[in-house]
Each structure stands twice: as structure tokens, then as C-alpha cells.
C-alpha positions as CSV (number, residue, x, y, z in Angstrom):
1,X,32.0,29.9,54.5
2,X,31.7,27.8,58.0
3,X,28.4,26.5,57.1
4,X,30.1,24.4,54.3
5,X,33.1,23.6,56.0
6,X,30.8,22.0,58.7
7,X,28.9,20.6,56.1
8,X,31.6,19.1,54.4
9,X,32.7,17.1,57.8
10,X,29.5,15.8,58.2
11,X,29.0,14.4,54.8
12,X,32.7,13.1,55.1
13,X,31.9,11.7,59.2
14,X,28.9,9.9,57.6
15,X,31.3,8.5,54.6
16,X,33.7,7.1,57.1
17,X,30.6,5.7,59.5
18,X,29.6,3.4,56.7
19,X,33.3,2.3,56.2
20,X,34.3,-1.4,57.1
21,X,36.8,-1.0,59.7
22,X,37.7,1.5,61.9
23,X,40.9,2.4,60.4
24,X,39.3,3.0,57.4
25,X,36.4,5.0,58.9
26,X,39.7,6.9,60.9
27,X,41.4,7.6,57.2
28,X,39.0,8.5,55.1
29,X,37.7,10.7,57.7
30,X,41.3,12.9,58.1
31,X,42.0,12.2,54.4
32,X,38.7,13.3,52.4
33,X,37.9,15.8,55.2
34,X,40.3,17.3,57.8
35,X,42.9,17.5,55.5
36,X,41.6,19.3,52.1
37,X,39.2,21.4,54.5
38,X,42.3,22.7,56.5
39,X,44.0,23.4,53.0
40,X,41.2,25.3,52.0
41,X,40.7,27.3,54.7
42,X,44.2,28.3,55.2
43,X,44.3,29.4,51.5
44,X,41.2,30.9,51.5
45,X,42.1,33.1,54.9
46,X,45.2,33.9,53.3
47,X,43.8,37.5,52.2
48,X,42.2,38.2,55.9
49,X,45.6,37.1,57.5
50,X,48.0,40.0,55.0
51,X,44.9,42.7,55.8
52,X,45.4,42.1,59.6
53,X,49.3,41.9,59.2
54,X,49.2,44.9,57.1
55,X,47.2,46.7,59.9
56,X,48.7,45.8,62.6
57,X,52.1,46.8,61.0
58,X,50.7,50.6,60.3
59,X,49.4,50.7,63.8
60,X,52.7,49.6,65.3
61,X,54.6,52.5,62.9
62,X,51.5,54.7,63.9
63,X,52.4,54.2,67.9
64,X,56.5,54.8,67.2
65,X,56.2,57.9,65.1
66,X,53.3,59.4,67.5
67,X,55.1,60.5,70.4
68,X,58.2,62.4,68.0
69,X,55.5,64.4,66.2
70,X,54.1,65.0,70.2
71,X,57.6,66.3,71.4
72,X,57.8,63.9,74.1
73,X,54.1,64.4,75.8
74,X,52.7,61.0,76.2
75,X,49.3,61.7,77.9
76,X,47.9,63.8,74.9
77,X,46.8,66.9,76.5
């Protein structure tokens, strides 16, 4: 999935190198290519982020229910 995304700011770097001014080489670069491309990746990572949230939660209820099933020992032995 990076290999696009880094292929998609080249093309768009290359678009806005052949622009007329500056300013327009500066917009069309954040406009047609940091901006969609941050969209999409932020939608697209949307599943990886609730998987990681969703196992850090059960590790976090993991670590508060361990030691009242231990009856107090904390080192495990």
C-alpha cells in the first residue's frame, strides 16, 4: 500500500514541477496529493487502528483482572 502512496506523490511532485508558478506548483502539490493521500490512508488504516484499540483494551482488562484471580501474588510463582 506505501509503494502507491509514494507513487502517487511523485506523479503529483512531477505535475506541480511543470506548473507555471510556484504557487501553483505549491497547490496542486498539497491539493491533488497530500491531501486525498492523507484521506485515504487514514480511512484505509481505520480497521488496523479498532484491531490495536481493541487489543490493547483486552490486555489492559487482562492486567486488572490478573492479580484478583492471583490472590494478591504479583511475581507469579
Amino acid at each position: 500500500m506505501y509503494i502507491v502512496a509514494i507513487a502517487w506523490l511523485y506523479v503529483v511532485l512531477m505535475m506541480s514541477l511543470t506548473e507555471q508558478s510556484w504557487i501553483a506548483g505549491i497547490g496542486t502539490f498539497a491539493f491533488y496529493g497530500v491531501a486525498p493521500l492523507s484521506l485515504f490512508l487514514w480511512i484505509v488504516g481505520s480497521p488496523a487502528r479498532k484491531r490495536r484499540r481493541k487489543a490493547q483494551e483486552a490486555s489492559q482488562d487482562t492486567a486488572r483482572a490478573a492479580p484478583t484471580l492471583d490472590s494478591g501474588a504479583s511475581d507469579g510463582a
